[in-house]
ZATORLUM-828752 format. One record per residue (C-alpha): residue in one letter; x, y, z. Coordinates in steps of 0.05 Angstrom, whole numbers. Layout:
! ZATORLUM-828752
NODE; A; X; Y; Z
...
This chain:
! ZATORLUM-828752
NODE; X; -1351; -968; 131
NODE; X; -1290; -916; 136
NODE; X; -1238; -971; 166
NODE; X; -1269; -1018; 94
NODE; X; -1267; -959; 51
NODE; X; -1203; -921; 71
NODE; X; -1147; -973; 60
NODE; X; -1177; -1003; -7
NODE; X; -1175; -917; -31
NODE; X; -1108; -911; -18
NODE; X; -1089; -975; -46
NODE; X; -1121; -963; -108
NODE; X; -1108; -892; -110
NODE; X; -1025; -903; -116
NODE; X; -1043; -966; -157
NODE; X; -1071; -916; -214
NODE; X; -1018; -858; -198
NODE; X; -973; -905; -214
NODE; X; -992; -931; -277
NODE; X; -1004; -854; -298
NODE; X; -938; -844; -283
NODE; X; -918; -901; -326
NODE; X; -957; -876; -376
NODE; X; -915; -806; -370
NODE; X; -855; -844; -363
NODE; X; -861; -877; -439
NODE; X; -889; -811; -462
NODE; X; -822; -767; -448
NODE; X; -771; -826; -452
NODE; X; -738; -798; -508
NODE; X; -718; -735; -476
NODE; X; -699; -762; -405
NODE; X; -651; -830; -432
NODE; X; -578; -807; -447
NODE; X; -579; -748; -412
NODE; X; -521; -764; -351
NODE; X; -586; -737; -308
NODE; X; -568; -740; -232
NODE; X; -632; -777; -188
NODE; X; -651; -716; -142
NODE; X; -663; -687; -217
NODE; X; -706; -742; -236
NODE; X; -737; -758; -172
NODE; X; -768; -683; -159
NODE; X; -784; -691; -236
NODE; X; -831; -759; -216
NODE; X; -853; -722; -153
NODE; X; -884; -664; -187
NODE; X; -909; -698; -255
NODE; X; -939; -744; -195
NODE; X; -972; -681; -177
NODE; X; -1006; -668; -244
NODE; X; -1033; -732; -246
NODE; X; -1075; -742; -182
NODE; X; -1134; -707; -211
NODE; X; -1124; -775; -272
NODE; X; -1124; -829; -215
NODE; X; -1165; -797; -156
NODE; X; -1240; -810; -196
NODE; X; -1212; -882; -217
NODE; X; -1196; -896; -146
NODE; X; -1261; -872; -117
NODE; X; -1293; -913; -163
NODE; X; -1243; -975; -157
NODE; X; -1259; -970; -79
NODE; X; -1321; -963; -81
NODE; X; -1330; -1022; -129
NODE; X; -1294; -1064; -81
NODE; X; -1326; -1049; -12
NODE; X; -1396; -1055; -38
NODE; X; -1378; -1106; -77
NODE; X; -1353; -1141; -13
NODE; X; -1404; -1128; 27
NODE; X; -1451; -1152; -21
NODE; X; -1406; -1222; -40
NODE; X; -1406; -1242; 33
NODE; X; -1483; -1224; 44
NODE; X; -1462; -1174; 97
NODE; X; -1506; -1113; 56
NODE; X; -1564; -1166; 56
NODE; X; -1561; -1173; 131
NODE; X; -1558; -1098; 139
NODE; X; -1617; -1089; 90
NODE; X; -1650; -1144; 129
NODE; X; -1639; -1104; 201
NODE; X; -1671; -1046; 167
NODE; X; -1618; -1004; 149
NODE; X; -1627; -970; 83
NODE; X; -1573; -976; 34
NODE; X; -1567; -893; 40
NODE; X; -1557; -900; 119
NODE; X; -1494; -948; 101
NODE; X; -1474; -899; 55
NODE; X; -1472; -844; 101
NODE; X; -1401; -833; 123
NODE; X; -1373; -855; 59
NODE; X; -1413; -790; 35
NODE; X; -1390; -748; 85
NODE; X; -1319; -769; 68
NODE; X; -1338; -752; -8
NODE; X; -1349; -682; 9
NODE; X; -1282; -677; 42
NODE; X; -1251; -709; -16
NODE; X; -1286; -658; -69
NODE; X; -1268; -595; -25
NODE; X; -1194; -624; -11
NODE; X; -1193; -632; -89
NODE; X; -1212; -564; -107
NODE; X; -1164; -534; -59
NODE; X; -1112; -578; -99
NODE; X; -1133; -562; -155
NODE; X; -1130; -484; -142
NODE; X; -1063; -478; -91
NODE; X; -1031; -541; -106
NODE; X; -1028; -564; -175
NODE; X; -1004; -497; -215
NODE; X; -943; -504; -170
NODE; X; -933; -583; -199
NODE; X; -947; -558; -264
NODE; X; -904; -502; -268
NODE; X; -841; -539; -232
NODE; X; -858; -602; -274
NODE; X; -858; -561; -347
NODE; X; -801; -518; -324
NODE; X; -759; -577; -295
NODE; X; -774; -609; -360
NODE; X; -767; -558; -415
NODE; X; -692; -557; -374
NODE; X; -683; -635; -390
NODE; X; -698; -623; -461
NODE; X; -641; -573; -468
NODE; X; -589; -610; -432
NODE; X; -528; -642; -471
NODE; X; -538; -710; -476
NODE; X; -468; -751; -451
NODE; X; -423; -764; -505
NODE; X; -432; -845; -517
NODE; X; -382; -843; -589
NODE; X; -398; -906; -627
NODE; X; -342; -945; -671
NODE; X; -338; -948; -742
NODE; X; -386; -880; -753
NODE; X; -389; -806; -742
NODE; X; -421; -780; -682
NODE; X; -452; -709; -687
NODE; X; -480; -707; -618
NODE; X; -421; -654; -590
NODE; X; -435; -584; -630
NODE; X; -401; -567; -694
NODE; X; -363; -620; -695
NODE; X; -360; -694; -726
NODE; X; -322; -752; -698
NODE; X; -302; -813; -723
NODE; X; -271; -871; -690
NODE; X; -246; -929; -729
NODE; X; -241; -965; -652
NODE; X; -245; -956; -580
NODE; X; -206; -990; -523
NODE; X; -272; -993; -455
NODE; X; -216; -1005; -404
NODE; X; -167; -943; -419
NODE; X; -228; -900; -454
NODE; X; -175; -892; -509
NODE; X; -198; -873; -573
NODE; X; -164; -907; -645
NODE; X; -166; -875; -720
NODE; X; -192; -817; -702
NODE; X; -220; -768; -746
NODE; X; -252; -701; -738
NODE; X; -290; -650; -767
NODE; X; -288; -582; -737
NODE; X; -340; -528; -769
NODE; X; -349; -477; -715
NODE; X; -320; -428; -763
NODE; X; -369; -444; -809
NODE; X; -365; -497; -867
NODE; X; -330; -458; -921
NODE; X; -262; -455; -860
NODE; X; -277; -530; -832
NODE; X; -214; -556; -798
NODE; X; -204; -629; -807
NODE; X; -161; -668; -753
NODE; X; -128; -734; -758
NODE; X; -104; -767; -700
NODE; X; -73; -842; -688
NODE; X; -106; -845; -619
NODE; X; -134; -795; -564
NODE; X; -181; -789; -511
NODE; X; -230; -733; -479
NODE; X; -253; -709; -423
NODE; X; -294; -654; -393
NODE; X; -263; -589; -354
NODE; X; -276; -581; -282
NODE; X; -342; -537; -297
NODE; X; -363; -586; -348
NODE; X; -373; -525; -397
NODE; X; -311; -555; -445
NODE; X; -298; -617; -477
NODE; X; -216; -622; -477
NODE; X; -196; -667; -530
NODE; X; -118; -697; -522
NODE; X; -98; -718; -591
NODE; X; -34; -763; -613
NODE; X; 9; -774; -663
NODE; X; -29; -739; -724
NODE; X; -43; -682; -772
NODE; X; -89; -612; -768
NODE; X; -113; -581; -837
NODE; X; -141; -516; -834
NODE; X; -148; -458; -888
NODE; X; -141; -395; -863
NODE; X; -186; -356; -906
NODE; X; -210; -290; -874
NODE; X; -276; -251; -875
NODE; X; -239; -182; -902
NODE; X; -208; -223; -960
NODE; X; -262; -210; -1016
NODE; X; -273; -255; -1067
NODE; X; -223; -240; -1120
NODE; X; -169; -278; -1074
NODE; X; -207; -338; -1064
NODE; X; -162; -371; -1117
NODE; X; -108; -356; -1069
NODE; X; -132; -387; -1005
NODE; X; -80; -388; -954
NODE; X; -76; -456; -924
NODE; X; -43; -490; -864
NODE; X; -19; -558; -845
NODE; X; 6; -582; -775
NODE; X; 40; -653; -752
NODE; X; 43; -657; -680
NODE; X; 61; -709; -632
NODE; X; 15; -685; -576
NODE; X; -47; -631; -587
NODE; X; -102; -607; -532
NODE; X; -155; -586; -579
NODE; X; -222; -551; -532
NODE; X; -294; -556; -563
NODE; X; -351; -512; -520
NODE; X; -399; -569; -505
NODE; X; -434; -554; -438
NODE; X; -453; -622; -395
NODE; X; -481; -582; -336
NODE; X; -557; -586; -316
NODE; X; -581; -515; -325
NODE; X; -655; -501; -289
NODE; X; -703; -453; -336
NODE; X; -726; -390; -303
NODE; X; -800; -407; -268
NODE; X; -825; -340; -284
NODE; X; -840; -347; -346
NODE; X; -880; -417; -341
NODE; X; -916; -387; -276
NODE; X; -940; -334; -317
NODE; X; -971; -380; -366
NODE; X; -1045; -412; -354
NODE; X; -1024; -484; -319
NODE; X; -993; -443; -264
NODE; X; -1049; -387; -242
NODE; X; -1108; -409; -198
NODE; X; -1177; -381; -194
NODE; X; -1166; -312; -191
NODE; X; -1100; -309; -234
NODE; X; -1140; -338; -295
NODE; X; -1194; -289; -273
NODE; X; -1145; -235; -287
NODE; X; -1122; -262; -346
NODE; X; -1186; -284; -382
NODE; X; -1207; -208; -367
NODE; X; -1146; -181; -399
NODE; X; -1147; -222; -457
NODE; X; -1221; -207; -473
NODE; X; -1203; -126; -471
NODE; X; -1153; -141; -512
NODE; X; -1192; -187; -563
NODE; X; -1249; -137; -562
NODE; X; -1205; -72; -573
NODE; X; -1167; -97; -629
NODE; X; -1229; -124; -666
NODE; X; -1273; -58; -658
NODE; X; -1197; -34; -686
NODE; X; -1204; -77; -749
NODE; X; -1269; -64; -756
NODE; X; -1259; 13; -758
NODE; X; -1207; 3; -810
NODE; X; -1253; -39; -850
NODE; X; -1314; 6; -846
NODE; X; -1273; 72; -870
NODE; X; -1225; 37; -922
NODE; X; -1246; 63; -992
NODE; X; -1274; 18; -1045
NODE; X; -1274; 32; -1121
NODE; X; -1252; 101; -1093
NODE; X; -1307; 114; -1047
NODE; X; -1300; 121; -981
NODE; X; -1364; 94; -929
NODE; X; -1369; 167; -900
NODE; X; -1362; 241; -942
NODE; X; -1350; 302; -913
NODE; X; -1404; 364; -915
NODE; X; -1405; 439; -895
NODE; X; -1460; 450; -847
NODE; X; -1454; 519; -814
NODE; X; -1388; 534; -834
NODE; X; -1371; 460; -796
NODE; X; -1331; 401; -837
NODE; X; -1384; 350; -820
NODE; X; -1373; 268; -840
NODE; X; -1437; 238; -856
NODE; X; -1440; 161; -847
NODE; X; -1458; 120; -883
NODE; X; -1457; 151; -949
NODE; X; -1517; 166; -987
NODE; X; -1522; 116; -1038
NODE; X; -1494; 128; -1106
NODE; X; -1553; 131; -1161
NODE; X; -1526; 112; -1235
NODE; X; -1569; 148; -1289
NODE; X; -1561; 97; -1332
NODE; X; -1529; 13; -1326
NODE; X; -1452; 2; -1318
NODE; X; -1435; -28; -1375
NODE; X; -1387; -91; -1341
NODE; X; -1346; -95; -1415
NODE; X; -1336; -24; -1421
NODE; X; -1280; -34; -1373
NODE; X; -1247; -77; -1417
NODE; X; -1239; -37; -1474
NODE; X; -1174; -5; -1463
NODE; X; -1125; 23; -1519
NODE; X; -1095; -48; -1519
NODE; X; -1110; -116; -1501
NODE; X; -1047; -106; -1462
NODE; X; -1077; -47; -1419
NODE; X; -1137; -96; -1406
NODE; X; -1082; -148; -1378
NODE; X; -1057; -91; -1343
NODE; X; -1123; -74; -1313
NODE; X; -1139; -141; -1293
NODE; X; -1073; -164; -1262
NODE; X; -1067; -103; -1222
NODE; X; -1142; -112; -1194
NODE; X; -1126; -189; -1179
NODE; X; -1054; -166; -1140
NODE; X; -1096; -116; -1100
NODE; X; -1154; -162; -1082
NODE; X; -1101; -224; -1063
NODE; X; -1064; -167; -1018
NODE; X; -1126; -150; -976
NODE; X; -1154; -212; -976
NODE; X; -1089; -236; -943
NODE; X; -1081; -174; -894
NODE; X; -1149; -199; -874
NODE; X; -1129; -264; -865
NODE; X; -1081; -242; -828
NODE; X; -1121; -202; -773
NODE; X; -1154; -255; -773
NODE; X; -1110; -311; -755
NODE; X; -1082; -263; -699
NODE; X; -1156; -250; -670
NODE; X; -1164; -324; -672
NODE; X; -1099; -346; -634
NODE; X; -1116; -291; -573
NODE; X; -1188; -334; -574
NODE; X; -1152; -396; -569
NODE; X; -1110; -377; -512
NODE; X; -1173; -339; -478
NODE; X; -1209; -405; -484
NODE; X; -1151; -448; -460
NODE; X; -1155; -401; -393
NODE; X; -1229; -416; -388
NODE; X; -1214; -486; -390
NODE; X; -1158; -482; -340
NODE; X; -1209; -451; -294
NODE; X; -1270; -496; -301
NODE; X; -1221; -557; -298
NODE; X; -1214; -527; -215
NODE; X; -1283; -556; -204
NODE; X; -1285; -617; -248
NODE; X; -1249; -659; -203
NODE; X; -1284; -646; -144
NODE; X; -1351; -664; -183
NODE; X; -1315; -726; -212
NODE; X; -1301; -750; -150
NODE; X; -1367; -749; -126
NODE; X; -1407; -779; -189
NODE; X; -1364; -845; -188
NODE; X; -1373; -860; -113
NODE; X; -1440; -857; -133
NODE; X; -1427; -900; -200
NODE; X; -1388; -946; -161
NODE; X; -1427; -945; -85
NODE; X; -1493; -979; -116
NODE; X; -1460; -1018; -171
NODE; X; -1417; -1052; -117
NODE; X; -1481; -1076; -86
NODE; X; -1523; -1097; -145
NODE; X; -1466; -1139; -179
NODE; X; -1442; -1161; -108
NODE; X; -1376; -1185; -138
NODE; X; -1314; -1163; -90
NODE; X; -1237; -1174; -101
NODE; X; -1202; -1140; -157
NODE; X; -1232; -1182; -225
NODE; X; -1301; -1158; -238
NODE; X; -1300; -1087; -199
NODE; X; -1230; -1067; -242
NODE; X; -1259; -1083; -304
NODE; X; -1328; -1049; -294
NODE; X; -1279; -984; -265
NODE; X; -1228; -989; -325
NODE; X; -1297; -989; -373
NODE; X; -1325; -936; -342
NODE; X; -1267; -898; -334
NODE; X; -1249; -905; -413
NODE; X; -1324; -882; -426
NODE; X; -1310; -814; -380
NODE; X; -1241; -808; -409
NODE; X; -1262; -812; -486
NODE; X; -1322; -763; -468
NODE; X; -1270; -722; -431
NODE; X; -1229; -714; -475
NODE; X; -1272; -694; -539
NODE; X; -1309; -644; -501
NODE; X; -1237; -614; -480
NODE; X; -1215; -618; -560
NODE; X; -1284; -585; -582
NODE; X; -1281; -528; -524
NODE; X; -1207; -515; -545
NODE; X; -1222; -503; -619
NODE; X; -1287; -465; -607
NODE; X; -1334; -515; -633
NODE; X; -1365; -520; -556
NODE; X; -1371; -467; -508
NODE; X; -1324; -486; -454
NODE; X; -1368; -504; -403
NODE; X; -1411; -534; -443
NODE; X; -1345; -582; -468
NODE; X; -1308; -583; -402
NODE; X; -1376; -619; -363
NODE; X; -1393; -651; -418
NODE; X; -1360; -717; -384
NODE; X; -1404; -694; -316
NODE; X; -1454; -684; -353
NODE; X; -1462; -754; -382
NODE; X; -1442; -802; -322
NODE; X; -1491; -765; -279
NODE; X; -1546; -803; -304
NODE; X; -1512; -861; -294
NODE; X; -1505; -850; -225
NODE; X; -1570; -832; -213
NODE; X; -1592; -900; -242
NODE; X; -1555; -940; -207
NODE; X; -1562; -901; -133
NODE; X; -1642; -914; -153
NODE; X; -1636; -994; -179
NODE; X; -1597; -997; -116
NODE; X; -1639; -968; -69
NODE; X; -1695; -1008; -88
NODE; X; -1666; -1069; -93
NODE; X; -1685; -1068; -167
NODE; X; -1645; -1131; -224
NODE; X; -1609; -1079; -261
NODE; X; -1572; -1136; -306
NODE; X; -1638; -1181; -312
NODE; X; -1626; -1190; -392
NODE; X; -1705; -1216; -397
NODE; X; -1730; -1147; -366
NODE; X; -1699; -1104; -416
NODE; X; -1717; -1155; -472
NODE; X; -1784; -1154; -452
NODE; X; -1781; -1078; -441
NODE; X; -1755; -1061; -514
NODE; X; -1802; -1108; -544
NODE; X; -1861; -1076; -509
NODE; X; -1836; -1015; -537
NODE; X; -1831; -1039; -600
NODE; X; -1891; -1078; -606
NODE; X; -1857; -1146; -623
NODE; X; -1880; -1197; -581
NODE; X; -1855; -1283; -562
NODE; X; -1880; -1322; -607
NODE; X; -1926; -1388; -586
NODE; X; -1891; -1455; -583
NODE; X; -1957; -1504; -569
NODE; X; -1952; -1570; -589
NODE; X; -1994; -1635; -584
NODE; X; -2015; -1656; -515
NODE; X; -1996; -1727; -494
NODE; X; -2053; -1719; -444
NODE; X; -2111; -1689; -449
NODE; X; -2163; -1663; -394
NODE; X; -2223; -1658; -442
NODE; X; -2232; -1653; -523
NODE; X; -2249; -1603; -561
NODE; X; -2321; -1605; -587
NODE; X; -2324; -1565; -664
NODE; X; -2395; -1538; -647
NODE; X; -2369; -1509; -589
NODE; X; -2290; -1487; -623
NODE; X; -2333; -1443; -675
NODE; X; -2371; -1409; -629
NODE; X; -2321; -1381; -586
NODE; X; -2284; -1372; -651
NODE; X; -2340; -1329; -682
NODE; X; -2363; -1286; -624
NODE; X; -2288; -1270; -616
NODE; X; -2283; -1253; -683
NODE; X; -2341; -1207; -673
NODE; X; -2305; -1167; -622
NODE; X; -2253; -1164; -653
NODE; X; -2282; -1130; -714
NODE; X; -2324; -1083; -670
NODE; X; -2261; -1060; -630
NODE; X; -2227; -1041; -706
NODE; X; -2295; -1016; -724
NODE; X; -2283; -965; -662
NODE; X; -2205; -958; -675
NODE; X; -2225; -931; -742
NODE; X; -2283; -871; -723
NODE; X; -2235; -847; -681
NODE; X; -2193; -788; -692
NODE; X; -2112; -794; -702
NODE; X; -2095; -756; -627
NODE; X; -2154; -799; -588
NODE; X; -2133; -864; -633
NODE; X; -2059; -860; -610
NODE; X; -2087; -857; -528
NODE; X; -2150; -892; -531
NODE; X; -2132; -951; -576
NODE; X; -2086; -995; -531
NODE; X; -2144; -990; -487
NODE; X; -2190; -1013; -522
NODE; X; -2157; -1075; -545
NODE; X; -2124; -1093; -480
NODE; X; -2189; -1136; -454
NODE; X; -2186; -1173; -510
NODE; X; -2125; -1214; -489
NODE; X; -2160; -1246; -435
NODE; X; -2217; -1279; -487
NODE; X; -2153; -1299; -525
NODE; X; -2110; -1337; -483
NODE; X; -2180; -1375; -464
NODE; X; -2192; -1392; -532
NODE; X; -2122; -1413; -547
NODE; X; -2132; -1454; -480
NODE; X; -2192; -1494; -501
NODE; X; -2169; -1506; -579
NODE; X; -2101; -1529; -550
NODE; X; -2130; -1595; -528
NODE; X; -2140; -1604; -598
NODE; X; -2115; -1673; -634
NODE; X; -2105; -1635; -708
NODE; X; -2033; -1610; -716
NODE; X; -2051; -1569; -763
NODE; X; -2109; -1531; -705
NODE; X; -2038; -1524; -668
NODE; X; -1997; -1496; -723
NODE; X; -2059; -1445; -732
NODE; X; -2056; -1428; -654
NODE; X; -1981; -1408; -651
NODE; X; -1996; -1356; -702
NODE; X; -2037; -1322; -644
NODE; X; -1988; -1270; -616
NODE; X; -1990; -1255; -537
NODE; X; -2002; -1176; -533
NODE; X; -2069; -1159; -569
NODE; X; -2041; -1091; -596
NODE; X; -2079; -1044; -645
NODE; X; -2028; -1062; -692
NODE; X; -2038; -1142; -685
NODE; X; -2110; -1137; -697
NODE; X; -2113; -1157; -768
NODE; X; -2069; -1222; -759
NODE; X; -2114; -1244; -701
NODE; X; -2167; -1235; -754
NODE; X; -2138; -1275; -806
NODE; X; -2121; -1329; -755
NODE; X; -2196; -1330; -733
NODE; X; -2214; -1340; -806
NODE; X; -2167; -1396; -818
NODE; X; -2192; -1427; -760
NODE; X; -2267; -1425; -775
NODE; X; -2251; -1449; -847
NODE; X; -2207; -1510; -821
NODE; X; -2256; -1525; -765
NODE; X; -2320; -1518; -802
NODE; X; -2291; -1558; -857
NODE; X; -2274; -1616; -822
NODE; X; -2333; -1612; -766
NODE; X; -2369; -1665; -805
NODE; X; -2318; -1709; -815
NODE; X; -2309; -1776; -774
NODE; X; -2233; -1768; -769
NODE; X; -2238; -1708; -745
NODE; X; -2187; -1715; -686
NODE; X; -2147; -1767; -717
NODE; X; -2123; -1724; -776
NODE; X; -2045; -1742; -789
């Protein structure tokens, strides 16, 4: 079982790091293309966003793998020969299990040690990219603004020589009220040694600069002084730094994607001491702040002692505020007054509480996004282990190997766990879930799953039989198949009418006495005892139905379909009504000599 399972894991395990990485690839594209990026760069930048990735493709490869060797096994009857030796399907299962455990402790290890170093190297590594000076790529016939403070246009270029026609150029690193404009005929650029420069040889053209200066106040802008230079040849330098500069790592290892267990530990510790403090804080300054000029505590004498008494005695009116009394100020312009000044001062606090507020909320946040960082250690682990035992049993009740039918069951499931994933992550982040509860809320809802499968598959149960379930749900819901008789061709005997209305009556009988007995009972006995009482009844029908099928009168048969299978509570009245019909059909016609020949 290892030498089948083994190879197809690691197959499918760099198949689906590898289309994450795509994935990543077309996600960050913008900020890696035009960059002049060297490949050691790029290639440790792959290596450790590869990294960050395995815990996306290890479950889908466990469950890929699995798919496929059971799935195997099953296709080329080699599980049915096992079953048939008596080997239970748990026995073949066994050292695929035992490798599951190593894969779930290897994972949390990973997850704890491993991946904060990928993270942290991966952000830091690209947060650097981000920053970098892309390469100067000057198009023809429009300005470029890619090289700071500074526009370029170039009216045409020469590929071979790198020689640059019509130049013109815009130079506001003095700011745009002093911007130095540069014609040239031709030029060309190039970068210093350091690659910190951009040298810029110009020839054959014209510099126009003012030369106003920051002491020179404003009266004497009508007099700017103002310069213009022909040259033949010009070096002009612009700072423009090409050089790939590497972010500190301190300050991304400090963050929550690079601490492991008992890092975020720490953290989530700090930041609810933190939280707490500066909420019983607010809440101090809320309790004591005066309203209408009263203050929630007053101070007493008692023995000689300044004593505050909280909460303050309430404030007993001896007779109703008058609301409009308020109002009535010298002027109506004192009751604008009044009322503006009340409105300013309720918008100010209600803002300053908005404000604590806000900054109570965002320490939450990033408490909560610690807490997820932490329970996200042990996710994987249980991932891993819930789609071997998705993918184990389904592989041998499908019994399909190859890649079709196992990778699009895996890529189903796999979207399932990922949408479910990923909601519970949003929900836990914003509060609306406890973390746990939103971080294994994916766990939480394929472990069923397994179960059901591991069971079906243990059993040797038709999990995808599609008349079991319909028969199952219409069982539950009390519709039943309807009769299709028709006339016989052949018959073994004939139905005698004497004979049809007995069986017809006395069955009618019992039927009324069972709903008789339905009815005295109570509502709690009625919903257990009911089915039992009319479940002998079937038996009587399908005998009756038997004997009147023989029948030569259409019109007997269309009566006899009405007759559902399952002789439910619920079903009793329209077996009633078909007995009637059929008494008043057969009685009717019992002395009639055609009876039998009616078209």
């Amino acid at each position: 079982m290892l030498q089948r399972f083994l190879p197809l894991l690691a197959m499918t395990f760099f198949i689906c790091l590898f289309i994450v990485l795509m994935q990543f690839l077309w996600r960050y594209i913008e900020d890696l293309v035009g960059k002049g990026l060297t490949f050691d760069v790029i290639a440790e930048l792959f290596f450790y966003a590869a990294l960050t990735m395995v815990p996306t493709a290890l479950p889908l490869a466990v469950l890929l793998a699995s798919l496929m060797t059971f799935g195997n096994l099953g296709e080329k009857f080699e599980l049915t020969a096992m079953k048939a030796a008596g080997i239970s399907l748990f026995r073949i299962m066994r050292p695929l299990m035992v490798l599951m455990a190593f894969i779930a402790v290897g994972a949390f290890f990973f997850q704890n040690n491993v991946l904060p170093v990928g993270q942290t190297k991966m952000w830091t590594i690209l947060f650097s990219v981000r920053q970098k000076s892309p390469e100067v790529e000057i198009p023809e016939r429009s300005f470029y603004d890619q090289i700071p403070n500074m526009n370029l246009y170039v009216e045409h270029k020469n590929p071979d020589t790198g020689m640059l026609y019509g130049m013109i150029i815009y130079d506001t690193s003095r700011g745009l009220d002093n911007t130095r404009v540069i014609l040239a005929d031709s030029g060309r650029f190039n970068f210093t040694e350091d690659k910190t420069r951009l040298l810029m040889r110009l020839y054959s053209g014209e510099m126009f600069e003012n030369m106003r200066d920051n002491s020179m106040g404003a009266s004497s802008s009508r007099y700017m002084p103002f310069r213009r230079e022909a040259f033949t040849e010009k070096s002009v330098y612009f700072p423009f730094d090409m050089n790939f500069n590497r972010m500190d790592e301190s300050g991304m290892r400090s963050q929550y994607i690079g601490q492991n267990i008992s890092q975020l530990r720490h953290s989530i510790d700090s930041l609810g001491h933190r939280v707490d403090s500066v909420s019983s804080v607010y809440a101090r300054e809320i309790t004591s702040q005066a309203y209408f000029g009263l203050t929630p505590t007053v101070r007493t004498y008692r023995h000689g002692e300044v004593v505050d008494e909280y909460p303050r005695r309430p404030v007993v009116l001896s007779e109703a505020l008058d609301i409009d009394s308020l109002f009535q100020a010298p002027g109506p312009g004192y009751a604008k007054t009044y009322i503006s000044q009340a409105l300013v001062k309720a918008r100010r606090q209600q803002q300053e509480y908005n404000y604590k507020s806000l900054a109570l909320a965002d320490q939450a946040k990033l408490m909560r996004r610690h807490d997820i960082e932490m329970q996200r250690k042990f996710t994987l682990s249980f991932a891993c282990i819930i789609f071997f035992f998705i993918g184990a049993p389904l592989g041998a009740i499908i019994k399909k190997g190859g890649l079709g039918t196992p990778l699009i069951i895996s890529v189903l499931l796999f979207i399932v766990y990922f949408i479910i994933d990923n909601t519970g992550y949003k929900m836990a982040r914003d509060g609306k879930l406890e973390v746990w509860q939103g971080i294994w809320l994916s766990s939480a809802a394929l472990l069923p799953l397994g179960i059901f499968f591991t069971y079906k598959a243990v059993g040797d149960s038709a999990v995808f039989n599609v008349d079991a379930y319909t028969a199952f749900i219409r069982r539950i819901t009390g519709r039943t198949l309807g009769r299709s008789l028709t006339l016989k061709e052949v018959r073994m005997a004939d139905v005698e009418p004497s004979e049809a209305l007995t069986m017809l009556r006395e069955f009618d009988a019992r039927c009324a006495g069972i709903e008789n007995s339905i009815n005295r009972l109570g509502p709690v006995r009625r919903l257990f005892k009911a089915q039992v009482l009319t479940r002998p009844l079937a038996r009587d029908l399908n005998a009756l139905v038997e004997y009147l099928s023989n029948t030569t009168d259409i019109y007997v048969i269309n009566l006899l379909n009405q007759y559902p299978f399952a002789t439910t509570p619920r079903r009793l009245r329209a077996i009633r009504a078909t007995d009637e019909a059929l008494i008043k059909l057969i009685s009717r016609k019992s002395g009639d000599t055609t009876y039998g020949t009616e078209q």
